[in-house]
C-alpha positions in Angstrom: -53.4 104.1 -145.5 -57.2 105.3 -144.1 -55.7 104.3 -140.5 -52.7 106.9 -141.2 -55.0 109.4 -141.9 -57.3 108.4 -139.1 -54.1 109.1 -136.6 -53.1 112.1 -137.3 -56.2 114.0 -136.5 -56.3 112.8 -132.9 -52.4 113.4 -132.3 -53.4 117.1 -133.2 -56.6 117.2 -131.7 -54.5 116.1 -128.2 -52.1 118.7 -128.3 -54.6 121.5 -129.1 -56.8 119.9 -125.8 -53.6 120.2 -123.8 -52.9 123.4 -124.7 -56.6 125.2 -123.9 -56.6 122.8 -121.1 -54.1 125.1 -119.2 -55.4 128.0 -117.5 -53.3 130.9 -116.7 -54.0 132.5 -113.2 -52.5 135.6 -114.9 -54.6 135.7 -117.4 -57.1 138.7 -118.2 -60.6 137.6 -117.2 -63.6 139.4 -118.7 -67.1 138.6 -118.2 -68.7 137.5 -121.2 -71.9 139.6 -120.2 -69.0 142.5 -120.8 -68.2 141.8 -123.9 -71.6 141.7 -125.8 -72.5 144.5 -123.8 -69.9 146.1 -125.4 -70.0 145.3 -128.9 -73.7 146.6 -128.5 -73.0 149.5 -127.2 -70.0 150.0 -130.2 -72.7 149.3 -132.9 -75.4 152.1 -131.3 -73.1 154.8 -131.3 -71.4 153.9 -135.4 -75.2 153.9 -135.9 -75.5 157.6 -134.1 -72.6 158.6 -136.1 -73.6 157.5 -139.4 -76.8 159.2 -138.6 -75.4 162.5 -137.6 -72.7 162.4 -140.3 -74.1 161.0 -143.3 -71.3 160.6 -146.3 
């Protein structure tokens, strides 16, 4: 029964490999340098505007 269990997780594991394995040459690419660049910039100006308009 603890080689059952043992199986399952890799048959999973396989598909989810083959499936992030696949690149789309469609696909939106963003630089991750972007993104956190972005999400800083987001959480100065909520802080600006929690600072101008306090509730």
């Amino acid at each position: 029964m603890a080689k059952d269990k043992k199986g399952e997780g890799f048959h999973s594991a396989a598909g989810l490999i083959r499936y992030f394995d696949q690149e789309d040459e469609k696909a939106l690419k963003i630089n991750p340098y972007i993104v956190i660049g972005m999400a800083i910039a987001s959480a100065i100006i909520i802080k600006i505007l929690a600072w101008q308009w306090p509730t």
